[in-house]
N, CA, C and O atoms as a GROMACS GRO file, in nm:
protein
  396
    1UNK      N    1   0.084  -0.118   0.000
    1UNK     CA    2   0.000   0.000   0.000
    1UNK      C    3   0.089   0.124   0.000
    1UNK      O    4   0.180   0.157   0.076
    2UNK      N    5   0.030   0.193  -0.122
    2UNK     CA    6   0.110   0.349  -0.061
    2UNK      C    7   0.112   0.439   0.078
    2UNK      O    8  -0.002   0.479   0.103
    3UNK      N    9   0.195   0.475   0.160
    3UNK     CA   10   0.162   0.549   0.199
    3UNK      C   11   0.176   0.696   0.217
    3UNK      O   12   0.203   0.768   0.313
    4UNK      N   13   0.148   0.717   0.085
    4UNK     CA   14   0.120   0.903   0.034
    4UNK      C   15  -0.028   0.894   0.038
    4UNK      O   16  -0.100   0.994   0.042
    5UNK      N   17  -0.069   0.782   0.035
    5UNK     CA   18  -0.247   0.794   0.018
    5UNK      C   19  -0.304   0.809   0.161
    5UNK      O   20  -0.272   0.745   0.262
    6UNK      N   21  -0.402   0.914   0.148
    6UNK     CA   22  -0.443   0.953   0.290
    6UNK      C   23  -0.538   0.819   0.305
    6UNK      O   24  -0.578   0.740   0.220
    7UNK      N   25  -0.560   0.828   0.457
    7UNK     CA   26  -0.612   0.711   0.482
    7UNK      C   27  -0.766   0.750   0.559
    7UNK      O   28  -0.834   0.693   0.644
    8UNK      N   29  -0.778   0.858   0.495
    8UNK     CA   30  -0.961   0.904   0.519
    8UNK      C   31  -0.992   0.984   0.469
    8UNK      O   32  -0.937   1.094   0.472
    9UNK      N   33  -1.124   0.946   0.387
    9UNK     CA   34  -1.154   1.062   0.262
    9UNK      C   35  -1.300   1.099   0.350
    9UNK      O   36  -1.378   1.032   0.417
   10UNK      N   37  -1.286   1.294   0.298
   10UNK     CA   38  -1.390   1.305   0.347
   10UNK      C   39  -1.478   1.355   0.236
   10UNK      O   40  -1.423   1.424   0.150
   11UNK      N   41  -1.637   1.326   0.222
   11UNK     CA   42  -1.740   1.353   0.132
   11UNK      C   43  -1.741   1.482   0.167
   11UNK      O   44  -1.699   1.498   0.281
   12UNK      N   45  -1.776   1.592   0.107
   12UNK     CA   46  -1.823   1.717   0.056
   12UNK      C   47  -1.981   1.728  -0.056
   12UNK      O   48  -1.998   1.678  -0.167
   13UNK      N   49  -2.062   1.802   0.019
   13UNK     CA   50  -2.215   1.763  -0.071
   13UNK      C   51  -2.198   1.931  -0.122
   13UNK      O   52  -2.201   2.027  -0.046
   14UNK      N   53  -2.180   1.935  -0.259
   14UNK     CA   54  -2.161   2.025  -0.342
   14UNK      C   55  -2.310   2.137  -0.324
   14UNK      O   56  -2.320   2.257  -0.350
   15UNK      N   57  -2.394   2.057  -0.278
   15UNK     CA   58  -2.546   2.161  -0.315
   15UNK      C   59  -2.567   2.252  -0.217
   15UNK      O   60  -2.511   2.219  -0.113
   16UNK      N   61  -2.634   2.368  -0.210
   16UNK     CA   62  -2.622   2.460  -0.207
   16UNK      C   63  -2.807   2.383  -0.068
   16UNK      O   64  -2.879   2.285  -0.087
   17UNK      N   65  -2.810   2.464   0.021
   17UNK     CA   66  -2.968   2.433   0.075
   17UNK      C   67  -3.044   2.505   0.010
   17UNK      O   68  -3.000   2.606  -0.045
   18UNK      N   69  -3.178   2.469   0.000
   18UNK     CA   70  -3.286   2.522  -0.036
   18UNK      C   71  -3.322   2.655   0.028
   18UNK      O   72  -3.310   2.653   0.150
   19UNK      N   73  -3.362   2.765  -0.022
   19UNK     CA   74  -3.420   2.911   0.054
   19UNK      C   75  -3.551   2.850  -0.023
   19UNK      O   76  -3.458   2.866  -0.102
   20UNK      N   77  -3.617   2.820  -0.056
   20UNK     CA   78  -3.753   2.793  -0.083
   20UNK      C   79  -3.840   2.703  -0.023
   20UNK      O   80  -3.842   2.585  -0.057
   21UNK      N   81  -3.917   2.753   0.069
   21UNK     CA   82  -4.030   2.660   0.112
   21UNK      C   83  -4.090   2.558  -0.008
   21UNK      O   84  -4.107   2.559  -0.130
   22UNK      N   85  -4.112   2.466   0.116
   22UNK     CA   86  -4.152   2.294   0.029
   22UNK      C   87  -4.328   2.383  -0.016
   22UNK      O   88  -4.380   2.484   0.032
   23UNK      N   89  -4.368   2.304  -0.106
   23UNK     CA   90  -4.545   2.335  -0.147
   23UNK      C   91  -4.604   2.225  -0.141
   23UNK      O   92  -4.537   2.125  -0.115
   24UNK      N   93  -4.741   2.214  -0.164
   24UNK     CA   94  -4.754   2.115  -0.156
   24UNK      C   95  -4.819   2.130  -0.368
   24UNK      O   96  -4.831   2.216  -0.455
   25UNK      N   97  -4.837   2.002  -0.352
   25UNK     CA   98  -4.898   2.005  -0.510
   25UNK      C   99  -5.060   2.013  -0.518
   25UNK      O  100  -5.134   1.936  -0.456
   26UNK      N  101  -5.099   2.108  -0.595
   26UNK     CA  102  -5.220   2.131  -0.605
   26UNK      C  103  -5.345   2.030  -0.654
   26UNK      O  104  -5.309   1.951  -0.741
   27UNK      N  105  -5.469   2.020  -0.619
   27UNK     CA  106  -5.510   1.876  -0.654
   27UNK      C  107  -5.558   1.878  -0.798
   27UNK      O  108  -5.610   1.978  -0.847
   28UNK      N  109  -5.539   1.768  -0.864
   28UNK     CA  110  -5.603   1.741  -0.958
   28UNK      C  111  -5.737   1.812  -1.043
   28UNK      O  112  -5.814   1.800  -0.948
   29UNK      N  113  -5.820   1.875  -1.146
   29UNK     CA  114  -5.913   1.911  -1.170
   29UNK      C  115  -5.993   1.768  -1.197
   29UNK      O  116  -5.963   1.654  -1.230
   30UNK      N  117  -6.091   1.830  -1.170
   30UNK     CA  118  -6.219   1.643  -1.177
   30UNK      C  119  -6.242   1.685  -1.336
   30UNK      O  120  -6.246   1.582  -1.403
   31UNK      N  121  -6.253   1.762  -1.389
   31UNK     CA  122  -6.249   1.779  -1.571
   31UNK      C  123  -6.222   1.966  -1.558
   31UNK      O  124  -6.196   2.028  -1.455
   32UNK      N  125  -6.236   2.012  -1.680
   32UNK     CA  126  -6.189   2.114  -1.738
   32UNK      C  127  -6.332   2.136  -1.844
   32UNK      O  128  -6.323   2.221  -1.932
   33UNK      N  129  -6.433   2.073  -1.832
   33UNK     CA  130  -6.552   2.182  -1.909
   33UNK      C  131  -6.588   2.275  -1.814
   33UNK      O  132  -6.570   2.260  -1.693
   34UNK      N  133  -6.644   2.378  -1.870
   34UNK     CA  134  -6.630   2.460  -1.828
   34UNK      C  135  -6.552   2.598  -1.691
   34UNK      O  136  -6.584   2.698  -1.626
   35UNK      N  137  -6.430   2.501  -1.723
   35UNK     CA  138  -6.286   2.577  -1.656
   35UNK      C  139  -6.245   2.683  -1.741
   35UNK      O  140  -6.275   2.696  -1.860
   36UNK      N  141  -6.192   2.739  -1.690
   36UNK     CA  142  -6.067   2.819  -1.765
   36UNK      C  143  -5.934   2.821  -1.745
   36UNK      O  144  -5.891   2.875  -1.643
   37UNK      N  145  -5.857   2.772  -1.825
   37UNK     CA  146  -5.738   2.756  -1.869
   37UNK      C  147  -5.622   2.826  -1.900
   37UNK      O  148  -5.627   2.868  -2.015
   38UNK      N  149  -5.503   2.860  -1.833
   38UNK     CA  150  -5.452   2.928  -1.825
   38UNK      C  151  -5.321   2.851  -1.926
   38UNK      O  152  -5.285   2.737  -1.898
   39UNK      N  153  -5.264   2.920  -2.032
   39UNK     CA  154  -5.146   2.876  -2.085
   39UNK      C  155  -5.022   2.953  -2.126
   39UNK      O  156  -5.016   3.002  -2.239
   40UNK      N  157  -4.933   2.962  -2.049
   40UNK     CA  158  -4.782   3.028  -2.062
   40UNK      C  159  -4.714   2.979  -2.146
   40UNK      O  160  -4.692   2.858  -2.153
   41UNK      N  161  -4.666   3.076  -2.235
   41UNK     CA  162  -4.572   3.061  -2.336
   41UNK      C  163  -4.407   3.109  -2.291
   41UNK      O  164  -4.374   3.226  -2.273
   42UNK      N  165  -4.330   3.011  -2.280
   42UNK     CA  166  -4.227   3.071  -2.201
   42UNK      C  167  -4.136   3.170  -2.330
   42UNK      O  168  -4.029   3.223  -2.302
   43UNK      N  169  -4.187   3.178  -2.441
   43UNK     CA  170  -4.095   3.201  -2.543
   43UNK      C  171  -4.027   3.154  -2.639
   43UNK      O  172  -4.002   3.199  -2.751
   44UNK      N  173  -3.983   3.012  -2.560
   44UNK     CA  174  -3.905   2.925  -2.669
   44UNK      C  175  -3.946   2.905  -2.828
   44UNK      O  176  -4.060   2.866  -2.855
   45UNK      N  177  -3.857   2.930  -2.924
   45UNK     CA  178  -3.932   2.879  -3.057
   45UNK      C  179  -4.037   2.713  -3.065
   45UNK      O  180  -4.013   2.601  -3.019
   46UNK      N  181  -4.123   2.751  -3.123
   46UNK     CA  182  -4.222   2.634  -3.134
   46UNK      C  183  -4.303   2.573  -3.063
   46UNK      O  184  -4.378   2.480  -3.092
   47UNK      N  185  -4.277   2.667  -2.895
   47UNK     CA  186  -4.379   2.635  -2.781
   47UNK      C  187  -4.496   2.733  -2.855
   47UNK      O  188  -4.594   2.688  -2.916
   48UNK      N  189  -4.489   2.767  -2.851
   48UNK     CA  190  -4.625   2.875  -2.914
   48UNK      C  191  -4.693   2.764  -3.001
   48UNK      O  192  -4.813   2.755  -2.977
   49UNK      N  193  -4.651   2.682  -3.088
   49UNK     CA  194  -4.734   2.559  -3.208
   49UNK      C  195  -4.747   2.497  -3.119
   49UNK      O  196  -4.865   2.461  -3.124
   50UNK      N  197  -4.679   2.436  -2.988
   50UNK     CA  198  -4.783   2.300  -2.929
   50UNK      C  199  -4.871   2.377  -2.846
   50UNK      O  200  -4.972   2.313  -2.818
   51UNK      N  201  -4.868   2.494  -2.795
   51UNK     CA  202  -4.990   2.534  -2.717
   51UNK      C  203  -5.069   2.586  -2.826
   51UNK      O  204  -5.157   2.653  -2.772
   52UNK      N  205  -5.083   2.592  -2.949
   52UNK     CA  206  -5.199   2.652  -3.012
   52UNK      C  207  -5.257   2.538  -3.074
   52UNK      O  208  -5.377   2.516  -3.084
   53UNK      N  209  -5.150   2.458  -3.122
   53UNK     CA  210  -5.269   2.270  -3.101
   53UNK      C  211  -5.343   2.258  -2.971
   53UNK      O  212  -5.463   2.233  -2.983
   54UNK      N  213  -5.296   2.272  -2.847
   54UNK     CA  214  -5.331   2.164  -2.764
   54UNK      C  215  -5.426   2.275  -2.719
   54UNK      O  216  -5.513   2.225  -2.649
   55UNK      N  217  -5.444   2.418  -2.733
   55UNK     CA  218  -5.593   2.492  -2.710
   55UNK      C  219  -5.695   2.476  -2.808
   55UNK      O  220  -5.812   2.486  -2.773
   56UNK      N  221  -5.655   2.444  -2.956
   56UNK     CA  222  -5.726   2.375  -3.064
   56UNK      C  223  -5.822   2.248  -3.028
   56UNK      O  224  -5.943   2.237  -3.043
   57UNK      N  225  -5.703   2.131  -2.961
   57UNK     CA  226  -5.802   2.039  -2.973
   57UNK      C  227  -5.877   2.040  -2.800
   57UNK      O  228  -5.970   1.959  -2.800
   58UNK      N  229  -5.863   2.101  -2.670
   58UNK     CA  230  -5.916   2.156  -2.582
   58UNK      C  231  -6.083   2.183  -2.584
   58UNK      O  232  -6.183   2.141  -2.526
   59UNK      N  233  -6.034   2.311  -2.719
   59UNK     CA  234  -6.173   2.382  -2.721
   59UNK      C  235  -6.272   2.340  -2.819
   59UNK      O  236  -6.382   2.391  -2.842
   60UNK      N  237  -6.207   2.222  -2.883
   60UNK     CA  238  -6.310   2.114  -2.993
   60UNK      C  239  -6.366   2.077  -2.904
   60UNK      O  240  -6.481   2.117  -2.888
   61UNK      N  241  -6.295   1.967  -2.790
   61UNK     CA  242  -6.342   1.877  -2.722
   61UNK      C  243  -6.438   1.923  -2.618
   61UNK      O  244  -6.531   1.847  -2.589
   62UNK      N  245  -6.426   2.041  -2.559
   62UNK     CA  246  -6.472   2.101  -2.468
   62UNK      C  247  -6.537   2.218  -2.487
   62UNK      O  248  -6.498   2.302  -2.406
   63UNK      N  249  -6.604   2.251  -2.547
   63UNK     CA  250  -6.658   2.435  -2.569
   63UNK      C  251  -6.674   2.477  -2.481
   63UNK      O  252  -6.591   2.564  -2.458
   64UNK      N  253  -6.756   2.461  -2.395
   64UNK     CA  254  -6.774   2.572  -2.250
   64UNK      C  255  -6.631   2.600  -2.191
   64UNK      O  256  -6.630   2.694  -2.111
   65UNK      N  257  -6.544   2.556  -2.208
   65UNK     CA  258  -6.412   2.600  -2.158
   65UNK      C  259  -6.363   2.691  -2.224
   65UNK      O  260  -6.375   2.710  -2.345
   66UNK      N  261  -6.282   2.774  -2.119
   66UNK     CA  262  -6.200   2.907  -2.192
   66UNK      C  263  -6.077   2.927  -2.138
   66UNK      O  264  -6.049   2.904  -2.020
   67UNK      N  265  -5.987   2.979  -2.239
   67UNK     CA  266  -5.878   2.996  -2.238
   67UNK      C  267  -5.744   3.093  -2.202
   67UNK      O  268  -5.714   3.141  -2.311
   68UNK      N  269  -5.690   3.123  -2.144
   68UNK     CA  270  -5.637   3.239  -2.118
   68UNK      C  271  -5.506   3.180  -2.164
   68UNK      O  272  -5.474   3.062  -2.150
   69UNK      N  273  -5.404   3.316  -2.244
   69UNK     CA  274  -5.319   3.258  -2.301
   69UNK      C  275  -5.203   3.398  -2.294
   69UNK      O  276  -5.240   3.510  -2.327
   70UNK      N  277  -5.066   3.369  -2.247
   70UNK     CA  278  -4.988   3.450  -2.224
   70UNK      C  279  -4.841   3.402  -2.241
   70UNK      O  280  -4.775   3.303  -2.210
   71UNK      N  281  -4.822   3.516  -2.303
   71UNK     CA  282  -4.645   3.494  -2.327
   71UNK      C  283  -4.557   3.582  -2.266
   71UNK      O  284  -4.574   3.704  -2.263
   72UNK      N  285  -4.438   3.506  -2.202
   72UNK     CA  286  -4.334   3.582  -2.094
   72UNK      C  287  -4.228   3.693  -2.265
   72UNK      O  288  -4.203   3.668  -2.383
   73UNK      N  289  -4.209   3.780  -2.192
   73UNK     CA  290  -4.130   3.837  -2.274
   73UNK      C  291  -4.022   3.836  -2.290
   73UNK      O  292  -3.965   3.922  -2.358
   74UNK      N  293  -3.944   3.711  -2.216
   74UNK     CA  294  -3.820   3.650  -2.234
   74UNK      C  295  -3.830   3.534  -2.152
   74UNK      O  296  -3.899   3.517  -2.051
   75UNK      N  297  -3.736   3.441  -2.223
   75UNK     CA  298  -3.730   3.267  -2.213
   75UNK      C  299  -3.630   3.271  -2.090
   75UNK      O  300  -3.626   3.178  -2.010
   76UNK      N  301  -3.533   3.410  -2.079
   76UNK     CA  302  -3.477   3.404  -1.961
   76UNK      C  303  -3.466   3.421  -1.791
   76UNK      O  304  -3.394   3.390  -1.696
   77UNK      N  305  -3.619   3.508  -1.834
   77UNK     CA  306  -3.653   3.568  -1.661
   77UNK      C  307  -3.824   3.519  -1.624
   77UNK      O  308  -3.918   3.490  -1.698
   78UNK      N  309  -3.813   3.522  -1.516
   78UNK     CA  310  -3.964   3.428  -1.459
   78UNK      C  311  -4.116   3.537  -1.537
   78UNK      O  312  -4.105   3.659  -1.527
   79UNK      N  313  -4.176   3.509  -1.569
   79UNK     CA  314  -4.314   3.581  -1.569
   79UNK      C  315  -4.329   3.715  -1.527
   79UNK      O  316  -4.313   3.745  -1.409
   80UNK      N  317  -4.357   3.795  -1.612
   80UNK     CA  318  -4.342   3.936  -1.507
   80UNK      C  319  -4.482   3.913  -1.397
   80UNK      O  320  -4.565   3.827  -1.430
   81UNK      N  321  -4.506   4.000  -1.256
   81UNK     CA  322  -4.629   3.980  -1.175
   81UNK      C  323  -4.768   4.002  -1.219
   81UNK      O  324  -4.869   3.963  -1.161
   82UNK      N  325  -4.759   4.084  -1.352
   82UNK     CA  326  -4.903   4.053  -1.448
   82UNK      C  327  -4.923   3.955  -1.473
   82UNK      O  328  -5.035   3.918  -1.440
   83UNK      N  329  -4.857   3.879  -1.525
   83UNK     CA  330  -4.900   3.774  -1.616
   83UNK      C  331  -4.938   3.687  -1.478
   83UNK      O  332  -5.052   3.648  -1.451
   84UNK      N  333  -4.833   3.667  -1.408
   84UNK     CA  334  -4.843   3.588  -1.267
   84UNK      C  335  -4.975   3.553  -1.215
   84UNK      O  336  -5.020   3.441  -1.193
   85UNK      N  337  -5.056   3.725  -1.190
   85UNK     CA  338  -5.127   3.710  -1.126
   85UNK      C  339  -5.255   3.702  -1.173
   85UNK      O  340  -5.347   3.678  -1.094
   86UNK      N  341  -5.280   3.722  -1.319
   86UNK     CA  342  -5.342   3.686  -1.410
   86UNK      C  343  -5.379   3.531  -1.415
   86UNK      O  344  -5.491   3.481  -1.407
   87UNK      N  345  -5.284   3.484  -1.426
   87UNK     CA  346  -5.288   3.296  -1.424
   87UNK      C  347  -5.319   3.308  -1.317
   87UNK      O  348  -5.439   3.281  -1.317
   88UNK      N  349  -5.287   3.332  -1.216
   88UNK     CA  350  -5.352   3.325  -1.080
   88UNK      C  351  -5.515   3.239  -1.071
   88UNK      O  352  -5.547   3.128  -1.030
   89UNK      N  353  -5.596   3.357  -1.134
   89UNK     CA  354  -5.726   3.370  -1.158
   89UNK      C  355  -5.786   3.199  -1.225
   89UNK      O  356  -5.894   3.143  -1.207
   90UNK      N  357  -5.658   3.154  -1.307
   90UNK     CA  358  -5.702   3.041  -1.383
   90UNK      C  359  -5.732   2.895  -1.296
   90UNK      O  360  -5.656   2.866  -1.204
   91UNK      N  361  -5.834   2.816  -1.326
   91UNK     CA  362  -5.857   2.665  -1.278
   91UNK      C  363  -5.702   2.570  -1.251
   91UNK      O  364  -5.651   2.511  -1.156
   92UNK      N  365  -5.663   2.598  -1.400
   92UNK     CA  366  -5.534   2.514  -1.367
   92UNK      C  367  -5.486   2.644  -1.468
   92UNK      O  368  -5.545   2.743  -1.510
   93UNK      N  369  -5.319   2.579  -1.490
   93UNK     CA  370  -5.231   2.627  -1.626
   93UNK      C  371  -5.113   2.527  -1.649
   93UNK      O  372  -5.050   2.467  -1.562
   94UNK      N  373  -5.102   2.524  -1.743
   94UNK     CA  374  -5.029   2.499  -1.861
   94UNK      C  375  -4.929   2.560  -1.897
   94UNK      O  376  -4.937   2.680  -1.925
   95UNK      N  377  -4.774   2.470  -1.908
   95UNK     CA  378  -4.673   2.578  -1.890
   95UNK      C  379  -4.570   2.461  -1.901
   95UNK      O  380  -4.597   2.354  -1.846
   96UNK      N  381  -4.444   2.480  -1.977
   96UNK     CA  382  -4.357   2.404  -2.024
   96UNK      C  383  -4.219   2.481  -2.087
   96UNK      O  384  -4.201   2.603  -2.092
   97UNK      N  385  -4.128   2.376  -2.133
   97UNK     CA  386  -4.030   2.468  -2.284
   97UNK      C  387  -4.020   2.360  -2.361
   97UNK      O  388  -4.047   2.242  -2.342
   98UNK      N  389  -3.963   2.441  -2.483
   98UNK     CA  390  -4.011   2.387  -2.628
   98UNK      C  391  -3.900   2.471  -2.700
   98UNK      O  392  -3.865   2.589  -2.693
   99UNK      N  393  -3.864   2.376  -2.762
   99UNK     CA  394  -3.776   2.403  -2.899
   99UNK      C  395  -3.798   2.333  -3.046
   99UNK      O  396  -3.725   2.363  -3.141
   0.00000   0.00000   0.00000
C-alpha cells in the first residue's frame, strides 16, 4: 500500500440548501368543461405551435371552456407579476419549454 495515500476521505455535498419553502402540489381538476385555462408561453421557438394545437383540440373537445393565453417576454426571466397574477385567476395552467 502506498503510503502518500491519505487514509480518510472526506465527502463534501456540493449543493447549495434550499431558501424555498416545500409546497404542496395542487389537486387534480375532476375535468376542465367549463374551466378556464390558463397557458404560458415561455418564449421558446415552437412552444407557441404545441400550445396553439393543444388549445385547438381543448376547445373542440370542450366548448364551454376558456382559455387564457400569455407569453413571458423572455425565455430568460420568470413571468413578469401581471402575467403571474393573471394565471392566478385560472382553474389550472399549462406551462412548459419547447424548442
Amino acid at each position: 500500500m502506498n503510503d502518500k495515500l491519505p487514509r480518510e476521505l472526506k465527502l463534501l455535498d456540493p449543493t447549495a440548501p434550499s431558501s424555498m419553502p416545500g409546497t404542496d402540489i395542487s389537486a387534480r381538476l375532476s375535468g376542465v368543461e367549463g374551466k378556464n385555462i390558463g397557458m404560458l408561453d415561455n418564449g421558446k421557438p415552437n412552444f407557441d405551435i404545441l400550445l396553439s394545437t393543444l388549445e385547438e383540440l381543448l376547445l373542440d373537445r370542450y366548448p364551454s371552456t376558456s382559455v387564457t393565453r400569455r407569453r413571458k417576454p423572455t425565455v430568460a426571466a420568470p413571468a413578469p407579476e401581471e402575467i403571474r397574477a393573471e394565471l392566478l385567476g385560472c382553474d389550472s395552467v399549462i406551462t412548459g419549454l419547447g424548442d
